[in-house]
N, C-alpha and C positions, 0 to 999 in steps of 0.2 A: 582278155578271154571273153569279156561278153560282148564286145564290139566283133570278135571274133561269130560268137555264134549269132548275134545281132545279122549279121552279114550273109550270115547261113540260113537264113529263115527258110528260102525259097527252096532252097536245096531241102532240107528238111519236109516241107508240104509235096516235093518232087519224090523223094523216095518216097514218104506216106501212101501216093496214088497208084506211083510203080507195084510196091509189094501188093497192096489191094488190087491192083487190077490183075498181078500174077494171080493171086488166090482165087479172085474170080474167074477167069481162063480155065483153071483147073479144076475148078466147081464146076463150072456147064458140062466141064469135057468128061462130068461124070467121076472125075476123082472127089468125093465127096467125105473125106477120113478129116479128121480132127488133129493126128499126128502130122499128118501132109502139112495142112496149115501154119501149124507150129513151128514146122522145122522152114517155111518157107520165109516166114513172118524172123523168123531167127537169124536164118541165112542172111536176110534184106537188115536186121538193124546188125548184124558182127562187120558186115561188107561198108555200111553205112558209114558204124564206127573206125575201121581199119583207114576209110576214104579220109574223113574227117581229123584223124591223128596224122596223118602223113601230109596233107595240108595245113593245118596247125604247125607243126613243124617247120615246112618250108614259110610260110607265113608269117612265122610267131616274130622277127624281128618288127616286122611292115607296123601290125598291129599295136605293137608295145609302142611303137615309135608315137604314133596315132594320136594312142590315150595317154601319154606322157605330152601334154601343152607347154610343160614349160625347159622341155630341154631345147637348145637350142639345134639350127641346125650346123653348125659350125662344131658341133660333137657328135655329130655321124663318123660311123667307118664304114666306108661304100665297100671296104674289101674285106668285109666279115658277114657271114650267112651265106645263105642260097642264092643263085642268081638272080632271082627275082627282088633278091633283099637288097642284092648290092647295086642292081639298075635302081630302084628308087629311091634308097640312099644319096645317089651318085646324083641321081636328077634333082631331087632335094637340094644337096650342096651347092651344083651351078646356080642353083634358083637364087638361094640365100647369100651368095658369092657377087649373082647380078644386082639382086638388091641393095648389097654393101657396097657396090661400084657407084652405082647410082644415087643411093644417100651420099657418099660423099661429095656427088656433083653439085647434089642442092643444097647444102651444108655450106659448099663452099661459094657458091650463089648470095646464099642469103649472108653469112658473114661480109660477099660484098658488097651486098645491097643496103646490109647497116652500117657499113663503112660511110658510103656515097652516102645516106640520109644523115649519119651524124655530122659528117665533115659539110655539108647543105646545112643545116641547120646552125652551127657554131658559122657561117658567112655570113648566112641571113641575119644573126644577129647583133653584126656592127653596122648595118646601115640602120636600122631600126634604133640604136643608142644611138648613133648620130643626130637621128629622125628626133629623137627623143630629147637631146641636150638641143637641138637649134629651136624647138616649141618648147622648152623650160622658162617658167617666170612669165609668161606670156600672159596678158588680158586679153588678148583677141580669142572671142568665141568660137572663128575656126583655127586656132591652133589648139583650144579645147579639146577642139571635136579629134582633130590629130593624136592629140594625145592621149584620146582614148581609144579611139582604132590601133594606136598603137599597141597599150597597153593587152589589146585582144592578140593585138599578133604575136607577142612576146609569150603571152598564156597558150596559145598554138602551139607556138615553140619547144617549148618549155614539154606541153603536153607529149607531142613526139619523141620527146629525146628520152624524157622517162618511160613511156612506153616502151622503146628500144632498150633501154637499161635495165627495164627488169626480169629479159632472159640471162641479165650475167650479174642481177643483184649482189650477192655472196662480195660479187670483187667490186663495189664501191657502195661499202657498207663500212660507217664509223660508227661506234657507239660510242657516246660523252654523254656526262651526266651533267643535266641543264634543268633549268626554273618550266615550269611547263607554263608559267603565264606568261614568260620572253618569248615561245615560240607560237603562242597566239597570237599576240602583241605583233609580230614579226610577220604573221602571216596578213591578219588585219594591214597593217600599214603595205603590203603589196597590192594590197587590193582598195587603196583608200578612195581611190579618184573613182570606183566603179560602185561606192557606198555615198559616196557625194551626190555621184550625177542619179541615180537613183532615188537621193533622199530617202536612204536608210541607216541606222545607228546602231554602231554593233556594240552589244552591251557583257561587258566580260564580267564574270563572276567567280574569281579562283584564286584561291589562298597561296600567294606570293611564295610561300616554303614550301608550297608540294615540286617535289623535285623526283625526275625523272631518268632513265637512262633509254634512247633512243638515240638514232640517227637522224641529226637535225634538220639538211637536207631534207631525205622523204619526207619526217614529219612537218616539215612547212607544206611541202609539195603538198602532202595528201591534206592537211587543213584546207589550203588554199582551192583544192577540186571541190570539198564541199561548200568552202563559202563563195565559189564563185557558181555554183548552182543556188544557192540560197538566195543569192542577188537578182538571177534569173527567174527566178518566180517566185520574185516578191513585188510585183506590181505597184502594190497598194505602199503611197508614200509616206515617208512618218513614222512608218513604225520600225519597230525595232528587230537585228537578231543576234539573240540572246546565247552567249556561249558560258557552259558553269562547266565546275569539275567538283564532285566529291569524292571524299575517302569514305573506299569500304574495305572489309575485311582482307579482300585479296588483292586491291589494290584501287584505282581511282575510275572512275566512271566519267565519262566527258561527253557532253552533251552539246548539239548545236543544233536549234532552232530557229525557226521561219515561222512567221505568219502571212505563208504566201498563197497561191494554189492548191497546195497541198498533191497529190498523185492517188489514182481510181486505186481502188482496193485489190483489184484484178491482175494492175501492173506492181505491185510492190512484190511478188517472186521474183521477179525477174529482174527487177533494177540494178541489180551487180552484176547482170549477165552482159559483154562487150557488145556496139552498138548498137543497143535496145535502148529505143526513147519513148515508145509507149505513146500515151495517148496527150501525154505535154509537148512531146516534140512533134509533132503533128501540129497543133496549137504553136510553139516556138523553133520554126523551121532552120533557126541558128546552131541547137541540139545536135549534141555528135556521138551522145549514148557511148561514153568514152568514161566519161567523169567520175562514176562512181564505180565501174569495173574496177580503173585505174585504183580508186581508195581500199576497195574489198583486194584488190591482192594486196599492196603496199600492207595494209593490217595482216593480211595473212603470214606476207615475210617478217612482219615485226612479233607478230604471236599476241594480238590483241583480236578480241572479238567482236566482232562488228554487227549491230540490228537498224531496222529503222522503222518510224511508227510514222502514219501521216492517215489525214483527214482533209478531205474534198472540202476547200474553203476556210481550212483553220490551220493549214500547215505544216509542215514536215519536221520530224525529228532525227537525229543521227545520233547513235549511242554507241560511242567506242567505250570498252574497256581494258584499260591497262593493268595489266599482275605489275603488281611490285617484286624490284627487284630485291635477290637476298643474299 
């Protein structure tokens, strides 16, 4: 109804001037009574109103349809109301009909598009473990070097397929209950050759019997996105980062620390937002502003809540917390 008379403004201000300008007509021409007036002014709002009912009426589906946002239109009946109701009903449905043609083209598009990138990905990496066992045991400094390009390409890898994974999360998601210092442990030794060549020490601190329930997978995956930026802007060699967990009330708190770069105060909204590198990745043009999107959803399907605190020159912090299970 008010979208209705919303709609009727004009109409409204258009009678106003009509009846006034009748009254005046009949003013000059010397009919000058007060009853006159009244009954013309009358005339103009019963005519007004009779107009206004009988357009509401014919109208009142369109309107309702309007101010109802969340019906769909695949619940119209183009063959009930007025004519007018059942033409834009009807045009409505084709609309809604073409759009649901056309989502399913790009639907089916992109399901093959993640098809081709997953089945690419799972190729690419048996040449790179090959790559990888022929530079094994090796002292030659360039097979070092190989085998840490490789290492980046395998972390590429890896990064894309999860990426793609976690529009169908739900279906490759296990929950087991495991040591949460195994899966640090586990994460650290993936990434060990990239804490060497670095000369950095990663210092864990986490009581052997806190025990967990997650999905081991991701939770490696997304440990491993933060200490492979942690690694990334930690220039300064020697030092150390520092990974602890404690128990609190609603459950465990886990912490990873850098003494690196640290990130401008101005970029820290934003660093969960997908490829946003801020004012580091500008400075480290390797940055693919992927890395901690990737972790902020991964905690949001696991139902932990994720912050992070960092300072220009002293470092970044990452503070997940986990609810315990009950």
């Amino acid at each position: 109804m008010r979208l209705f008379f919303q709609s009727h403004l004009s109409f409204f201000l258009f009678a106003l001037i009509l009846s006034l300008s009748t009254v005046g007509i009949f003013w000059l021409d010397g009919y000058k009574s007060a009853r006159l007036t009244i009954y013309v002014l009358f005339l103009w709002v019963v005519l007004s109103i009779l107009f206004l009912t009988f357009r509401y009426m014919g109208y009142r589906r369109v309107f309702k349809r309007l101010e109802q946002t969340d019906v769909l239109a695949s619940e119209f009946h183009p063959d009930e109301g007025s004519s007018f109701s059942q033409a834009f009903e009807s045009y409505l449905a084709q609309q809604y009909h073409s759009y649901q043609v056309d989502l399913q083209k790009w639907r089916a598009k992109d399901t093959d598009r993640n098809i081709f990138i997953n089945q690419w990905v799972h190729q690419m990496k048996t040449p790179v473990s090959v790559i990888e066992l022929m530079t094994q045991n090796q002292s030659d400094p360039m097979l070092r070097s190989i085998q840490e390009e490789t290492d980046k390409i395998k972390q590429g890898l890896d990064t894309v397929l999860y990426t793609l994974r976690l529009e169908t999360f739900e279906n490759d998601f296990v929950v087991e209950r495991t040591d949460l210092r195994i899966l640090v442990t586990e994460s650290i030794n993936e990434h060990k050759r990239l804490f060497i060549r670095h000369h950095l020490y990663p210092k864990v601190e986490i009581d052997p019997d806190l025990r967990l329930e997650t999905d081991k997978k991701w939770f490696v995956f997304m440990l491993g996105q933060i200490l492979s930026n942690a690694i990334k802007y930690s220039p300064k060699k020697g030092s150390n980062i520092d990974i602890t967990a404690i128990t609190e009330t609603t459950g465990y708190l886990l912490t990873i620390q850098d003494y690196g770069i640290g990130i401008e105060k101005s970029d820290l909204p934003r660093v969960f937002h997908p490829f946003f590198t801020g004012e580091n990745g500008r400075k480290y043009q390797h940055s693919t502003g992927m890395g901690l999107f990737l972790v902020s959803e991964i905690c949001q399907k696991l139902g932990y809540q994720l912050s992070i605190e960092s300072e220009i020159g002293s470092g970044t912090t990452i503070l997940i917390q986990i609810p315990i299970q009950k």
